[in-house]
N, C-alpha and C positions, 0 to 999 in steps of 0.2 A: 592356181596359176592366173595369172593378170591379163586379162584380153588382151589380143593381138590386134592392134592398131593399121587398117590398111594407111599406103602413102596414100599424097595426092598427087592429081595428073601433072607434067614439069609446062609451065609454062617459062620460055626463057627472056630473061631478062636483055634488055640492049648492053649490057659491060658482062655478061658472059658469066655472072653468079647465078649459082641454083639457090632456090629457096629452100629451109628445112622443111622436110618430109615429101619433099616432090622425087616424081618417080628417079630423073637424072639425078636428083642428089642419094636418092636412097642406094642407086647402083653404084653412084662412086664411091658412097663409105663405107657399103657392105666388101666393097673390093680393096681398100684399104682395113679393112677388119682381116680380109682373110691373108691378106701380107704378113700382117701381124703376127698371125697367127703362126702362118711359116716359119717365119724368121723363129719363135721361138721352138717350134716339133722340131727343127735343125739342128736344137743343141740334145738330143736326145737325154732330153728330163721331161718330167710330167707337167703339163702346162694343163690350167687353173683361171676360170674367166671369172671372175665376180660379178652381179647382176648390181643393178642402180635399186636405190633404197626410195621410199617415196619419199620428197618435199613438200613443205607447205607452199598450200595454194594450187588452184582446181587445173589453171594451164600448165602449171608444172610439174605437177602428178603428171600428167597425161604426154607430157614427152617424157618425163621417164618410163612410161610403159610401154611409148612408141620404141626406146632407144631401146631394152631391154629384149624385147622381141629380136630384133636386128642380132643380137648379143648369142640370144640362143638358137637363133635359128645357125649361126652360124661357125659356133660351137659345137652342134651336132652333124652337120656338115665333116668339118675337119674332125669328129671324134677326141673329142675332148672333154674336161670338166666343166661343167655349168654350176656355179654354185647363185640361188639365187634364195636372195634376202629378205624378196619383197613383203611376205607375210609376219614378218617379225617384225615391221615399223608400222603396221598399219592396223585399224579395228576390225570388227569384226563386219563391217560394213565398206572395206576397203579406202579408209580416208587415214590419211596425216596423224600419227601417234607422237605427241608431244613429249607424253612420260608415260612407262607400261613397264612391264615383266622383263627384266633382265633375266640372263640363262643362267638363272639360279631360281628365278620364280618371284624375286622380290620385284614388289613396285617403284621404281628411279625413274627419272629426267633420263630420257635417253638422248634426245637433241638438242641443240644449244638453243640458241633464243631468236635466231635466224631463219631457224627451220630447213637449214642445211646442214653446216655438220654437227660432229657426233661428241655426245660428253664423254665420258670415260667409263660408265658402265653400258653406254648404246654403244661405245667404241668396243670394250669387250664383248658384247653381244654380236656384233658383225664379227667376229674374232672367233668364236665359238662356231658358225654357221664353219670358215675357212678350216678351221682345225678338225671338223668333221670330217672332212671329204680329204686332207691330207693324209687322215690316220687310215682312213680307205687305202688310198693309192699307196703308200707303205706298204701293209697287209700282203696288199696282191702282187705287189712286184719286188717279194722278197724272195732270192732266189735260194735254191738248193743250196747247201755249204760242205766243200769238196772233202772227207776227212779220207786222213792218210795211213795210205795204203803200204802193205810190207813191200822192201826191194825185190826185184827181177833176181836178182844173181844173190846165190847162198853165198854166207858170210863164211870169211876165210879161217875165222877164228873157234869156228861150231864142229864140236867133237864127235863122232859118231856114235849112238846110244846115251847124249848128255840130250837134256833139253835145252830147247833154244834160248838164245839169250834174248834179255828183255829187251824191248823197244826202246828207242831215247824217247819218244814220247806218244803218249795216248791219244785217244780218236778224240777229237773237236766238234765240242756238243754244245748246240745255243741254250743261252740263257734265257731268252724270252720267247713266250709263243710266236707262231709264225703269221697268226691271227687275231685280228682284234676285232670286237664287233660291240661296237659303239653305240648303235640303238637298240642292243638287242638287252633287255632286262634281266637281273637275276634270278632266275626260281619261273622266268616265264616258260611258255610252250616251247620247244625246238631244244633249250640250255640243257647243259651236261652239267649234273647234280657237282657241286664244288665238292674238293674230298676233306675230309673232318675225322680228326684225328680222335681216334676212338677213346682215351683220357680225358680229352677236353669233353668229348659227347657227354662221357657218365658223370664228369663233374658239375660241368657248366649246364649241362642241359638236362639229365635227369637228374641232379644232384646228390648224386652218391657218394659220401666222405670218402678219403682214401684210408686206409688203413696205417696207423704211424708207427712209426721200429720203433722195438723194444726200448725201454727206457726212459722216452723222452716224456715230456712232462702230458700230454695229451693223450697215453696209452695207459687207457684203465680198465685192461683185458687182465680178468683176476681167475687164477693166479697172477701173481706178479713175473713177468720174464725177463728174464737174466740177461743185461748184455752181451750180446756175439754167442748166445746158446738158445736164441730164439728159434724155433724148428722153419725150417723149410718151407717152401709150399711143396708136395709131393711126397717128405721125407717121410719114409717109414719107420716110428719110434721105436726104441733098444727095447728088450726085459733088462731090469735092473736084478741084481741080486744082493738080498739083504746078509749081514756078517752070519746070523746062524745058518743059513743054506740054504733059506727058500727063495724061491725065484716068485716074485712080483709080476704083475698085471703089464703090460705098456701104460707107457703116462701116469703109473703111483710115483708120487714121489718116494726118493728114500730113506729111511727112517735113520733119524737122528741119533748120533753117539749119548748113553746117558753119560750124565756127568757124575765125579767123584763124591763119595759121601764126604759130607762136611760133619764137625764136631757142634753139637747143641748149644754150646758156649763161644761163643764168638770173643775173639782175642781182640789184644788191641791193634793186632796188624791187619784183621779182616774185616774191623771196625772202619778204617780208614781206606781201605781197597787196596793193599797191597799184595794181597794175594797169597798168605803164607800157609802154611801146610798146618791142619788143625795140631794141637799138642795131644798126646800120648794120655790113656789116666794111668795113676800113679797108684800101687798099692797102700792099702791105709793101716797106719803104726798102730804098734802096740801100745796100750797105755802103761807107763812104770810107776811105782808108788816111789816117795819121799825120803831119801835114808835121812836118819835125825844125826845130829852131831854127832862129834866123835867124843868130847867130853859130858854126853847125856846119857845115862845108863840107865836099866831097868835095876832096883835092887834085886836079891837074890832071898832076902831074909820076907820082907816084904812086897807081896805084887803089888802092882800098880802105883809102887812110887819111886819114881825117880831121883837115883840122885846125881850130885854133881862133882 
């Protein structure tokens, strides 16, 4: 906070002006501060004093910390906001900051080349002190929100033993908290733990895959699982029963149809993959001897020669 500056005694002039910081000038312009001030509590909104920034130059610092005073003394008077600036233009020795930490922390030119106003990131920096103490008075003077209530008089249309008919419209619930606290840190002392949705915690923070549905190309849970016959979580698995009668384990798979005997000699339709039904064997012939001509004869006088 900036030393508070006493006035000096008023010595009066022969044309009837006070000089600055003499006592008669200090009562007249504290009395025109608190006019002011009137005029605006009148319009019932929240009124907002802004304190003076230092300038360059040792006489001019020192009335703005005269003027500043006056400012908050009587701001707290009328109950009011006092927003004061003055350690955000100044060092740590209380002198004239040129260029310094804008309210982001970076180092900029906060004032022009006059040493009076303000560039565009001191201009935001005096921006940020106001936006402070606005988001306060918000906060506090945000009132209860009335929701609505069923009628007085039963409905002419309501059956005895029916339940009642619905509302034309549901209770009226804020969207945004009712409180804001703006220098209060996340994760510091006092804060209420943010809530963290229990998926994101085991993915993103202890890193635990999630399990992928059957099928897709990232599930190599072996056996292999069958689209839309993938089990449950809780399900308790069938007994299977195999064609001859016996009843199986839970979770054995079931044992597969055998297939047809096929023929050793492969056709030329099963050669090619058409699929045809092996052929039959065939019984095997008798062998028959040669009858000789009909004009070849055995003689009768003679064996073994033929004649013709």
């Amino acid at each position: 906070m900036p030393p508070i500056i006493a006035p000096e005694k008023s010595t009066r002039s022969p044309n009837g002006v006070y000089e600055f910081r003499e006592e008669r000038w200090v009562e007249l312009y504290t009395k025109k501060i608190e006019e002011m001030i009137g005029v605006m509590k009148s319009k019932g909104v929240p009124v907002l004093w802004v304190g003076l920034p230092a300038v360059r130059g040792a006489k001019a610092t020192a009335d703005m910390l005269f003027l500043d005073s006056l400012y908050r003394d009587a701001a707290g008077k009328a109950g009011i906001t006092y927003v004061d600036v003055w350690d955000g233009f100044v060092d740590e020795a209380g002198r004239f900051l040129q260029q310094g930490p804008d309210f982001e922390g970076q180092i900029r030119r906060l004032r022009s080349y006059d040493g009076v106003y303000f560039t565009k990131p001191g201009a935001r920096k005096l921006a940020h002190y106001v936006e402070r103490e606005i988001t306060r008075l918000l906060a506090a003077r945000s009132a209860p929100i009335a929701l609505p209530t069923e009628p007085a008089t039963p409905d002419a249309n309501a059956l005895p033993g029916q339940p009642a008919p619905r509302p034309l419209a549901g209770p009226i619930l804020p969207l945004v908290a009712s409180s804001v606290g703006t220098d209060q840190l996340l994760g510091g002392p006092g804060s209420r733990p943010a809530a963290v949705d229990a998926l994101a915690a085991r993915t993103m923070v202890k890193g635990e895959p999630l399990a992928p549905p059957a099928g897709r190309a990232d599930d190599f849970v072996w056996p292999r699982r069958e689209v839309g016959r993938e089990q449950a979580k809780g399900e308790t698995p069938v007994a299977s029963v195999s064609p001859d009668g016996t009843v199986a384990a839970p979770g054995t798979p079931k044992p597969k149809k055998p297939l047809p005997a096929q023929s050793a000699t492969p056709s030329l339709r099963n050669f090619f993959g058409f699929g045809a039904a092996p052929r039959q064997p065939q019984a095997p012939r008798t062998p028959t001897v040669p009858r000789p001509p009909g004009n070849v004869g055995r003689s009768a006088s003679t064996p073994g020669v033929f004649t013709r």
